[in-house]
N, C-alpha and C positions, 0 to 999 in steps of 0.2 A: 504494500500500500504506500502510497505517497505521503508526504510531512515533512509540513515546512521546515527550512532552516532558519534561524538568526542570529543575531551578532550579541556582545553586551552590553549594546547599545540599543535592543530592542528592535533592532530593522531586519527586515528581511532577507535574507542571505541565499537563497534560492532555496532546491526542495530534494527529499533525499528519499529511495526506497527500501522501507521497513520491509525486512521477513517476516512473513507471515509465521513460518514453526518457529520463530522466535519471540515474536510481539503480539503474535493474534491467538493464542491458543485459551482453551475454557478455564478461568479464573476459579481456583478451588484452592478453596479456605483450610480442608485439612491435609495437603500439601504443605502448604503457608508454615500451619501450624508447627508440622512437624520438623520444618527446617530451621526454623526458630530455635524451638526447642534442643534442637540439636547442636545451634549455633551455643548459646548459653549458657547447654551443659559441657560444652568443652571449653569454654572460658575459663571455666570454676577450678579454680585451684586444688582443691581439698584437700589443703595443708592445718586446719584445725585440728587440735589434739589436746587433750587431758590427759592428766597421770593415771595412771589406774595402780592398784595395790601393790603389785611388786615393782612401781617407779616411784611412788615417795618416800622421801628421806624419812628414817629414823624407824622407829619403832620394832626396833630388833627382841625388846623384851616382852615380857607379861607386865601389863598395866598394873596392876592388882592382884594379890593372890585366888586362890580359885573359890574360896568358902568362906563363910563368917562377914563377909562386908554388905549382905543384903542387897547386893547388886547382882546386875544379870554377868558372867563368867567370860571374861575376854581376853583375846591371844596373843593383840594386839592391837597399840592405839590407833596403829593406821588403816583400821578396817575401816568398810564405807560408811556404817552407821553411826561412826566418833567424827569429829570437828578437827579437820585437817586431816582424815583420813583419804584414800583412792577415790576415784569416781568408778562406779561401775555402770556397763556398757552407752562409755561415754563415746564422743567422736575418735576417730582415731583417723593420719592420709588417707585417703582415698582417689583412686578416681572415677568422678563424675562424668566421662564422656558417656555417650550411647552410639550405637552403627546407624548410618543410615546409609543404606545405597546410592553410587553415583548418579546413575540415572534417576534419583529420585530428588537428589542437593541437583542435579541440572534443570530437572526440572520445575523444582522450587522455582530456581532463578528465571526462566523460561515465564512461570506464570507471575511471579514478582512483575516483571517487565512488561506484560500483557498487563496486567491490572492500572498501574499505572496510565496506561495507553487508552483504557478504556474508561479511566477517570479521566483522563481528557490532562494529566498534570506530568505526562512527561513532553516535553521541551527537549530539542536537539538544536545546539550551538555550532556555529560555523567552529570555533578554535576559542578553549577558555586561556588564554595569556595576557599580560599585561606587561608594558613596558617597563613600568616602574612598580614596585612593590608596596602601594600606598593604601592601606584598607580605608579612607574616607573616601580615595576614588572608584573603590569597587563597590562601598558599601551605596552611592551614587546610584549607581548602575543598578544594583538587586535592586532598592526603591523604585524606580524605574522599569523594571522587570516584575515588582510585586510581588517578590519571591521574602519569605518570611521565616521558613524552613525549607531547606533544598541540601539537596546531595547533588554534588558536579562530578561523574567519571570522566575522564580525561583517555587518554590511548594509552601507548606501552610507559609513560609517565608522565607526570604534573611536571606543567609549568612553577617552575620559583620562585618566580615574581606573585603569579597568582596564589600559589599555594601559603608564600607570605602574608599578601595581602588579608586572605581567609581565614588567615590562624586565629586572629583576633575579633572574629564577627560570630557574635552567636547562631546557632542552629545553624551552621554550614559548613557543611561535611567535603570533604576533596577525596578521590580515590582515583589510583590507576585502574585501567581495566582490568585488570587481571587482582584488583578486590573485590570485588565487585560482587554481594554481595545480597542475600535477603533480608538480612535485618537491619542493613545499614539502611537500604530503599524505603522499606516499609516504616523505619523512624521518621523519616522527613517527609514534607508534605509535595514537595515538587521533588524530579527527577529529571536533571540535567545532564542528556550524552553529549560530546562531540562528534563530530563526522569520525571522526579515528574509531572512537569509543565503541560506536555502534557497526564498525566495522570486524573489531577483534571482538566481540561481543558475538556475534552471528555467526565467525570462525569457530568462537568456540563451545557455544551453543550448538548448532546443528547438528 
């Protein structure tokens, strides 16, 4: 299908053709879902950890002897039901990743990129660079563009001046193609390719 180009300057830059089994495919939610999901749970560190009984210090003796003190009979102080005793089955590393199939992270991204399209909120730029690295001049331009929250892919890598500029403007996000991802799209409300962008995007989609 056809869609427009422009600049960020907001003018017309002529007009570019989308793949269809890349930008037109049926928009499903638990797809979405699960690459999300998948995104997030391999973010997670799970380096939380408690002592448990045989990690904390001390308690090598008998508290108390075994009879006569009218208390309940203990082995030691650092058992879990004394104060500053183990924690039991507390967190311990782990890790949080889950599988998901690649054909199935592609085609997350596949209907990422379709939804978008279908919201009518992704926008294709001739080239995101900027001369000079001045975020009041870029910031300019988004006003201008109406963009509020946006994600910019770029091709095999950002512009420096641009990606400068960006560092310091809320809600706008910079990636090479090759991040290009589902959760980063679905965080922002617009989604901005480049001609590049949407070229290695279609390479490596299809």
């Amino acid at each position: 299908m056809k869609h427009d180009v422009i600049d960020l300057d907001n003018k017309k830059a002529g007009a570019i053709e989308l793949d269809d089994a890349v930008f037109a495919v049926p928009v499903r939610g638990d797809i979405l879902a699960r690459a999300v999901d998948w995104q997030l749970a391999k973010r997670r560190t799970g380096n939380h950890k408690v002592k448990q009984r045989s990690e904390v210090r001390g308690g090598g003796h008998k508290p108390f002897r075994q009879k006569g003190t009218g208390r309940a009979r203990q082995g030691t102080s650092r058992a879990p039901q004394l104060r500053g005793g183990g924690v039991v089955f507390g967190p311990t590393p782990r890790d949080h990743s889950i599988g998901l199939p690649k054909r199935v992270r592609k085609l997350a991204l596949r209907t990422a990129l379709s939804a978008k399209l279908s919201e009518g909120k992704l926008v294709v730029l001739e080239s995101a660079a900027l001369k000079s690295p001045k975020t009041a001049e870029l910031a300019k331009r988004l006003d201008k563009l109406g963009w509020r929250s946006a994600l910019v892919i770029c091709g095999d890598a950002v512009d420096e001046g641009f990606a400068r500029a960006a560092s310091n403007i809320v809600d706008l996000d910079v990636l090479p193609s090759g991040g290009a991802n589902v959760y980063d799209i679905l965080r922002r409300d617009v989604l901005a390719l480049t001609r590049d962008a949407v070229g290695h995007l279609v390479e490596r989609l299809r």
